[in-house]
C-alpha positions in Angstrom: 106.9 -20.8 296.4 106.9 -24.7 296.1 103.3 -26.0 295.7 102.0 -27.7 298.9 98.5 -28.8 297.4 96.4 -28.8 294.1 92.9 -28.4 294.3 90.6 -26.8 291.6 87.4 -28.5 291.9 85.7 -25.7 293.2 84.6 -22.3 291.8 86.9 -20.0 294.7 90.1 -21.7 293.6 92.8 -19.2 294.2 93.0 -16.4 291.2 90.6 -19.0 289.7 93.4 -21.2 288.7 94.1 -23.3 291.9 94.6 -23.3 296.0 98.6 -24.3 295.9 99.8 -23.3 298.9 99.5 -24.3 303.1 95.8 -24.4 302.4 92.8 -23.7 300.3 90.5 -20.9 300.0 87.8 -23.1 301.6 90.5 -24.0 304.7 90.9 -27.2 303.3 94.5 -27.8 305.3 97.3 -29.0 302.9 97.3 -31.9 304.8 93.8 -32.4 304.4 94.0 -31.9 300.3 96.8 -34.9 300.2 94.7 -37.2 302.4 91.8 -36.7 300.0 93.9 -37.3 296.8 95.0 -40.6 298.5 91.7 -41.5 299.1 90.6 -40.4 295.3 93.7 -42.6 294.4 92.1 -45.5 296.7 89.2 -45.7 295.4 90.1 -45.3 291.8 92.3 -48.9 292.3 89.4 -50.1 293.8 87.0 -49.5 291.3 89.4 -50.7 288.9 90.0 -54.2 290.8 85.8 -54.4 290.7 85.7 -53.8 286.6 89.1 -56.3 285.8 87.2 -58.9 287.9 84.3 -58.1 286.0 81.6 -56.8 288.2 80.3 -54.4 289.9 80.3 -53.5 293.6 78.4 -55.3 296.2 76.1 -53.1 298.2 78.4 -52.7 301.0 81.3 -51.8 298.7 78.9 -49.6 297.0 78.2 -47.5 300.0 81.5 -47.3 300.7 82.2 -46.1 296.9 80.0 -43.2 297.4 81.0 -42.4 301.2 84.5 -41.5 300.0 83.8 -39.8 297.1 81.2 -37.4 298.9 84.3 -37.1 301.5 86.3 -35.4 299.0 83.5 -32.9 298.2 84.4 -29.0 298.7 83.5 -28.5 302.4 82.5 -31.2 303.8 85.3 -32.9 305.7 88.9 -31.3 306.6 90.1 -34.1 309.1 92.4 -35.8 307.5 92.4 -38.4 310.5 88.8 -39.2 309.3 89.9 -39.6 305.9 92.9 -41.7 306.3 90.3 -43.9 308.5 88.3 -44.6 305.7 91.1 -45.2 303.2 92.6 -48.1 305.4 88.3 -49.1 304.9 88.9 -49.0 301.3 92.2 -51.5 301.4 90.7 -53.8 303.7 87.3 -54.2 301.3 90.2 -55.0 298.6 93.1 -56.4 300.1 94.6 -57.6 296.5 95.2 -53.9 295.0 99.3 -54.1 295.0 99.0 -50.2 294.8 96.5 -46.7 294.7 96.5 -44.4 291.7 98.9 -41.7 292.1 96.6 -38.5 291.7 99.6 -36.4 290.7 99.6 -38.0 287.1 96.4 -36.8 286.8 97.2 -32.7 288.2 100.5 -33.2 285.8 98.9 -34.8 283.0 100.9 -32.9 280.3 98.0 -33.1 278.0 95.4 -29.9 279.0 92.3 -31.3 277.4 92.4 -35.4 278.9 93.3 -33.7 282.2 90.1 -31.5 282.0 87.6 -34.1 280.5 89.1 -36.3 283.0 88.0 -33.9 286.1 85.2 -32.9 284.8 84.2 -36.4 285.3 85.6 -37.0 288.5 84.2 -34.2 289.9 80.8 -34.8 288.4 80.9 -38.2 290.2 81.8 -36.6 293.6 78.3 -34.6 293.5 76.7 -37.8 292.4 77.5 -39.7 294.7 76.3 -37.4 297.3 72.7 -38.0 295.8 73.5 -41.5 295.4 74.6 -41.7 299.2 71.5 -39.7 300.4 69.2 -42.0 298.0 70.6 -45.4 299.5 70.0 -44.3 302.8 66.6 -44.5 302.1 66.3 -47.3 300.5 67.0 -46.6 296.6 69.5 -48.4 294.9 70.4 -49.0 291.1 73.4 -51.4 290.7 73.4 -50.1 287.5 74.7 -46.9 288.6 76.9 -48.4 291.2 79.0 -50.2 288.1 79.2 -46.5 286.3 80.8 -45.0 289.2 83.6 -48.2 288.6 83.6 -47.9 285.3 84.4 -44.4 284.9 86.9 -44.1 287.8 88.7 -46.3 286.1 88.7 -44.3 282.7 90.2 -41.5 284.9 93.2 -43.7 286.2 93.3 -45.1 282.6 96.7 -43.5 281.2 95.3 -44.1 277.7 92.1 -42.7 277.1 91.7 -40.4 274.2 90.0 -37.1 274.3 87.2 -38.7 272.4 87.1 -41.1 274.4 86.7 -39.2 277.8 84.2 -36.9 275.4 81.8 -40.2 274.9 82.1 -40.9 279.0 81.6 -37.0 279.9 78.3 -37.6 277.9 77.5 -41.3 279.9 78.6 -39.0 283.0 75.9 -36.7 282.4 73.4 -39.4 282.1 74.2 -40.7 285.2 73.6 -37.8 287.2 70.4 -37.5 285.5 69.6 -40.9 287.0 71.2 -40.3 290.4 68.9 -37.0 291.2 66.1 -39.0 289.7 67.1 -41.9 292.2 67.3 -38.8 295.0 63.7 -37.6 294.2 62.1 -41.2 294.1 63.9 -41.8 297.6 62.7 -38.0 299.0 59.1 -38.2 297.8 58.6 -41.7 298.3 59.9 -41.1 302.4 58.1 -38.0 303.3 55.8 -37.0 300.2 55.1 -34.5 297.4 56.4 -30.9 298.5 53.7 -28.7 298.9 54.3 -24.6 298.6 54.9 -23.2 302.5 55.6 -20.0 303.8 58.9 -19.9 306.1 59.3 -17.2 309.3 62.4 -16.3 309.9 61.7 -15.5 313.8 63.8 -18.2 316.4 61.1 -18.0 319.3 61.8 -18.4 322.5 64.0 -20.9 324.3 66.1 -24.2 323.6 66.2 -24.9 319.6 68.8 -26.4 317.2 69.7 -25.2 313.7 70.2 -28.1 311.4 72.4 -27.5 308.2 72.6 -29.1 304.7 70.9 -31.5 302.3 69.8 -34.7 304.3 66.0 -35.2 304.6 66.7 -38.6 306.9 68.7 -36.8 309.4 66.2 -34.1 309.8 63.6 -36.8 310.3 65.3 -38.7 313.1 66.0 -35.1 314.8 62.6 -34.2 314.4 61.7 -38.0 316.0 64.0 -37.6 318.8 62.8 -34.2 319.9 59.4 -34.5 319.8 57.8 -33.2 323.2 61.6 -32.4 324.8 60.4 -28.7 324.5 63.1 -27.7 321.6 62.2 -26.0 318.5 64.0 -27.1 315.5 65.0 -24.4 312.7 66.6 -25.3 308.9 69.8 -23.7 307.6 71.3 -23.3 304.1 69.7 -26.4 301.9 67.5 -27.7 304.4 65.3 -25.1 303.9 62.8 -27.5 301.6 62.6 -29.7 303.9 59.6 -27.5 305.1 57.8 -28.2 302.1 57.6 -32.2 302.8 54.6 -33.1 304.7 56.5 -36.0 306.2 58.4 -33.3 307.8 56.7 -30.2 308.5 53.8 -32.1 310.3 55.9 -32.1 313.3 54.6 -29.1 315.1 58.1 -28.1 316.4 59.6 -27.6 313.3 59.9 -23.7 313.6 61.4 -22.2 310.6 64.2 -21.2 309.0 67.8 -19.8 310.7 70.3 -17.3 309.0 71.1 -17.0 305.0 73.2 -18.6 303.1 76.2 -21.5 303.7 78.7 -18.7 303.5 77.5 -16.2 306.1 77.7 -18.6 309.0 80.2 -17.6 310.7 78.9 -14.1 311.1 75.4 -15.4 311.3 76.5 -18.5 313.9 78.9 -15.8 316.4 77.7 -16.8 320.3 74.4 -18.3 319.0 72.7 -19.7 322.1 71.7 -23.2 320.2 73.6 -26.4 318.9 74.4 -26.3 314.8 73.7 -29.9 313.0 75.8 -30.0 310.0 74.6 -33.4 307.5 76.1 -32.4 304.8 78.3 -29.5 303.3 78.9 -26.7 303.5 80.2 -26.4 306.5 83.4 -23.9 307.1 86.1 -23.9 309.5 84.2 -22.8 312.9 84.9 -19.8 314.9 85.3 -20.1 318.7 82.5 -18.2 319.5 80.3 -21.0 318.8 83.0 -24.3 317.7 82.0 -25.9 320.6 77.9 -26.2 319.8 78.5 -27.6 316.2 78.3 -31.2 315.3 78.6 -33.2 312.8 77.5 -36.6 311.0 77.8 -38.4 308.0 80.5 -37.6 305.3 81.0 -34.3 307.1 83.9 -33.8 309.8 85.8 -31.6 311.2 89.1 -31.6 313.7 87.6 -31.6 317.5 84.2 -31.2 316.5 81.9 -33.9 318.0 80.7 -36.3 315.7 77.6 -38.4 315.6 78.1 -41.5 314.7 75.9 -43.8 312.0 73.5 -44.8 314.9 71.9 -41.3 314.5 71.8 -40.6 318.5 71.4 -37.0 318.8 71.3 -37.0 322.1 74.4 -35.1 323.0 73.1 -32.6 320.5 69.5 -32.7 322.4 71.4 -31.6 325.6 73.5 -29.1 324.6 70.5 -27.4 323.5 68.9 -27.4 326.7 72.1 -26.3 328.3 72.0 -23.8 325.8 68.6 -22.7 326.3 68.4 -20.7 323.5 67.0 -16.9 323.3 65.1 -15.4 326.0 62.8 -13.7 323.5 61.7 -14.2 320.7 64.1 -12.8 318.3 63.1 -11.7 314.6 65.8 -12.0 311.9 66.2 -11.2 307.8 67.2 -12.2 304.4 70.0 -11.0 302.7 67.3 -8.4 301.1 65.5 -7.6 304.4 62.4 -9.8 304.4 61.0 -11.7 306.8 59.9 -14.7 305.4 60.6 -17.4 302.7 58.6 -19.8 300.7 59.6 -22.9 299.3 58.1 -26.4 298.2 57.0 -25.4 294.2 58.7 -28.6 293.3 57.4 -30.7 290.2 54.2 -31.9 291.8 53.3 -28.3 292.8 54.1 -26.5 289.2 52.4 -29.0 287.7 49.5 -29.3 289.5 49.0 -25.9 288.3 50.2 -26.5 284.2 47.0 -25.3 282.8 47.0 -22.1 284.4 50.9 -21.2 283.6 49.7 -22.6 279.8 47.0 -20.3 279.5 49.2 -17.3 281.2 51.8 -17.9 278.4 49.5 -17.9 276.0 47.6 -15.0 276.8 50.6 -13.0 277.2 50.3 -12.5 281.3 53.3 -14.9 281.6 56.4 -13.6 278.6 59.9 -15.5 280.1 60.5 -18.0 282.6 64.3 -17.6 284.6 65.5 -20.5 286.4 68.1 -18.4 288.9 69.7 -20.8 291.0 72.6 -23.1 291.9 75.2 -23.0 294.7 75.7 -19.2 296.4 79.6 -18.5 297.2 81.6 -15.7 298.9 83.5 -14.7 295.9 82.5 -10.6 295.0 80.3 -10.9 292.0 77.5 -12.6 293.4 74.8 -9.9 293.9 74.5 -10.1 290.3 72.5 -12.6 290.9 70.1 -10.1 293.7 70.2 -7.8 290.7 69.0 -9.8 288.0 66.0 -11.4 289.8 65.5 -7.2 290.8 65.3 -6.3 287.3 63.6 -9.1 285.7 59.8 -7.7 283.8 56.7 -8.3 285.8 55.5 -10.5 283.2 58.2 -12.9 283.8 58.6 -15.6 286.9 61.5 -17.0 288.2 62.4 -20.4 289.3 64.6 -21.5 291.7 66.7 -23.7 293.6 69.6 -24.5 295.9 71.5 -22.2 298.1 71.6 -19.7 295.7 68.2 -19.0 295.6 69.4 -17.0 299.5 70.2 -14.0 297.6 66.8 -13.3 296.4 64.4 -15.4 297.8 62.9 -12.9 300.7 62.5 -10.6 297.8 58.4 -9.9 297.6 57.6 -9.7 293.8 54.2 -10.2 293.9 52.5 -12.7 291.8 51.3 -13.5 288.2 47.9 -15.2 287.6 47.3 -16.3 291.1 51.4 -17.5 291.0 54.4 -16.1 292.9 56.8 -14.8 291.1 59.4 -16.6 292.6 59.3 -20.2 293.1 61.7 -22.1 295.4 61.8 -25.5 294.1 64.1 -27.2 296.7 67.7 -28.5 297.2 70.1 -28.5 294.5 69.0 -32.0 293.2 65.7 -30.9 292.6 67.1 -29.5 289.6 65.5 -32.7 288.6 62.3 -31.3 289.1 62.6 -28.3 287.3 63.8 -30.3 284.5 60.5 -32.4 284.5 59.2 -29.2 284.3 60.7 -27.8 281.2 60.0 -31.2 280.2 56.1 -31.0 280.3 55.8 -27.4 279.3 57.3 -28.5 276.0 55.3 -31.1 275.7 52.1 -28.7 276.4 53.6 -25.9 273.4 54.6 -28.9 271.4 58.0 -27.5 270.9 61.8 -28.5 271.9 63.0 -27.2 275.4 65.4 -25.0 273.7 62.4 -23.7 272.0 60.5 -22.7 275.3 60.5 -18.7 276.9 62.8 -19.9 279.6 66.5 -19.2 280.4 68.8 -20.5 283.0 71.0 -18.1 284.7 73.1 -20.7 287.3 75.2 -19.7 289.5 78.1 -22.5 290.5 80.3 -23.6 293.4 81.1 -27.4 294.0 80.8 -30.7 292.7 77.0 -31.1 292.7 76.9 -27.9 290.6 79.5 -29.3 288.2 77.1 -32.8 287.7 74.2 -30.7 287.2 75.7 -28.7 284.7 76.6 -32.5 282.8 72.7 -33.4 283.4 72.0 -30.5 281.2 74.7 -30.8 278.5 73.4 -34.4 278.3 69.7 -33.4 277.6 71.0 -31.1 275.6 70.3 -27.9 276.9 71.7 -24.7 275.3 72.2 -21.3 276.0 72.9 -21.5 279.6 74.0 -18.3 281.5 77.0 -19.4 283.7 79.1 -17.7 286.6 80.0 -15.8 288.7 83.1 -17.3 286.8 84.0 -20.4 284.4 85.6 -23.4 286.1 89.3 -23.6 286.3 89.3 -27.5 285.4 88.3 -26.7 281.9 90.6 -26.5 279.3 91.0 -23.6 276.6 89.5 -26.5 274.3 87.0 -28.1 276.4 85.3 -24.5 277.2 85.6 -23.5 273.3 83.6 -26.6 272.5 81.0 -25.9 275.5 80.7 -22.7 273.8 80.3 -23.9 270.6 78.3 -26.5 270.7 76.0 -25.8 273.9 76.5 -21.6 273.7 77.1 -21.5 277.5 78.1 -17.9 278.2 79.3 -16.6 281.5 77.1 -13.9 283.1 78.2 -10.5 282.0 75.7 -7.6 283.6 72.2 -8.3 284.9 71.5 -5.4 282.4 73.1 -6.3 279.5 72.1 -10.1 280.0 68.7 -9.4 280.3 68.9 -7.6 277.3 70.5 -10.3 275.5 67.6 -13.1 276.7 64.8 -11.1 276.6 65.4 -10.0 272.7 
């Protein structure tokens, strides 16, 4: 069969090689795919105009930088109307670009390894600029970063960069991302405050509400704003969870708790729900009729026929289907994947830290033996209850960190607690990987040792773009030994995966059993 599309970027490619044909596992229409690799191809000759005149973007074209790169993030927008609107953006911000990059040299680059350094980078900067986008919305920018992003697009339309080349600017990649979540937290914290550990229900009571889905705090702020006193609860989905934790936030009395599981279940989870679905950010997936005409979207995110709100942030068609809506007539109780009925969240930095002296003094008097950070992006690929498992089967006298929407397969799970700690500690969205870094960061500095050298393992769990840059974050800090699944990426070469091996010992997950076995030693 003739290949209609190439896409790889994300870990349910097709026989975890690539989605070739009318469309992609995510639904991604072929149509869609091409329309994102002309915009990719856009904005490469763009950044490359920017670095040839030698500077970098203006604020404006900065914005506009990220916007299309967190476009062409896995589940976020399958209009390809949408996206060819924005490329015709892109070539009237730089009307002098005789032509785009051609992304097919790039899918048949002949050479294996600059083709996979290559993505790898151009992937990483697709989840970056998600944080970077997020972050400027509230204020934060680094024109610093804004140049990298030129700089290195242009490496990856550059025909001849060398593999050690594109090695040296998958290590500069890697410290950009560290910058960009760091940018994110400033921007988070600094809006709506420290998060502080909460306890989530999992009950939608009674009447008109709205579910709002993915990563941005600013949009669940203005929701929050504009529904104050209309009589409708508001309840988080998938990565907008934390967004309980941030006292900015959860002082508004209205916001309820938390609806459904993880990204993935939604369409079982969203079937004839009597509310309105908010969708900021990914992932969103192609909606079924039983509830396609209650979802919205905004931002990067669109979807054909779906109503759209625009950069005004007026959620008042939103605001009135929920009362149409109205919502449940009762109070109606619902589960995690694991049959709880609540979650916590908000052990970010601030909160672990706060508490350092206690977790020092556990370690050292043996109450505390491991640490597991068990997170990342969740996925519907079979495989992933590995991760329920492995949290299941972890010692008493170890706690687990977490993060992201991976955290869904566990996190109702009641461990009990260590020293006055819970077991499991939800640490936010998947840029607060940040924070847990900080955190590895000071524990070392409390044992006096190298991270590497500290009782802690991380057992990640991938899916898109923002998983690949945080797995670059890491590499650049030098992190080792990293458990990795529920399988490899397909963008990486034989010889790029050899030298991650070798190098950084990233393994992919095996058993819960036998990998426990392996880390605990």
């Amino acid at each position: 069969m003739d290949e209609q599309m190439f896409c790889f970027q994300c870990e349910q490619a097709a026989g975890c090689t690539a989605c070739t044909g009318a469309a992609g596992v995510c639904g991604k229409s072929a149509e869609t795919a091409a329309a994102q690799d002309r915009l990719t191809g856009a904005l490469i000759a763009f950044a490359g105009q920017l670095i040839a005149a030698g500077r970098g973007p203006a604020p404006e074209q900065a914005r506009l930088l990220m916007q299309g790169l967190f476009t062409t993030i896995t589940n976020v927008n399958f209009d390809e109307h949408t996206v060819g609107q924005l490329i015709e953006k892109i070539h009237a911000a730089c009307p002098g670009i005789a032509e785009d990059y051609d992304m097919q040299q790039l899918w048949q680059e002949p050479d294996p390894d600059v083709r996979s350094l290559k993505c790898f980078v151009l992937f990483s900067l697709r989840g970056m600029a998600a944080y970077n986008y997020h972050a400027r919305v509230l204020g934060r920018i680094d024109p610093e970063l804004d140049r990298f992003f030129c700089t290195a697009l242009q490496a990856v339309g550059d025909p001849g960069q060398t593999t050690d080349a594109l090695w040296q600017l998958v290590q500069a990649t890697g410290e950009a991302s560290y910058r960009c979540m760091e940018l994110l937290d400033a921007a988070n914290t600094g809006a709506f405050g420290q998060p502080e550990p909460v306890e989530v229900p999992l009950v939608i009571e009674k009447g008109p509400f709205i579910v709002i889905s993915g990563h941005d705090l600013y949009d669940a702020k203005c929701l929050l704003e504009q529904t104050e006193g209309k009589g409708i609860n508001i309840y988080t989905h998938g990565e907008m969870l934390p967004a309980h934790g941030y006292p900015e936030l959860k002082k508004y009395a209205h916001l309820k708790g938390n609806f459904g599981t993880a990204w993935q279940n939604q369409q079982k989870e969203f079937a004839d729900i009597p509310a309105p679905v908010l969708f900021t950010t990914n992932c969103l997936m192609p909606p079924k009729a039983s509830y396609a005409d209650r979802v919205f979207t905004t931002a990067a995110v669109s979807y054909p026929e779906l109503k759209h709100i625009g950069a005004d942030k007026d959620f008042t068609p939103v605001i009135e289907k929920a009362l149409e809506l109205g919502g449940y007539a009762e109070d109606k109780a619902f589960t995690g994947i694991n049959g709880g009925s609540t979650v916590t969240t908000g052990f970010a930095r601030g909160a672990v830290l706060g508490v350092a002296d206690k977790v020092v003094e556990a370690v050292k008097s043996g109450q505390i033996r491991h640490f597991f950070l068990v997170g990342g992006c969740d996925g519907a690929r079979p495989g992933r209850n590995y991760y329920t498992e492995f949290v299941k089967q972890t010692p008493k006298d170890t706690v687990i960190l977490t993060l992201a929407c991976g955290k869904y397969r566990f996190n109702d799970l009641d461990l009990g607690e260590i020293g006055g700690l819970p077991r499991i500690m939800d640490m936010g969205q998947c840029n607060d990987a940040y924070s847990a870094i900080q955190v590895a960061i000071a524990l070392a500095k409390a044992f006096d040792c190298d991270v590497n050298e500290l009782p802690l393992s991380m057992v990640l769990s991938w899916y898109e773009q923002k998983a690949v840059c945080i797995l670059l974050t890491l590499l650049h800090l030098g992190i080792k030994n990293i458990y990795l699944g529920p399988t490899l990426p397909a963008f990486l070469s034989k010889n790029v995966l050899q030298y991650l091996i070798d190098e950084y010992h990233i393994s992919k997950v095996s058993t819960p059993e036998e990998d426990l076995k392996q880390i605990l030693s």
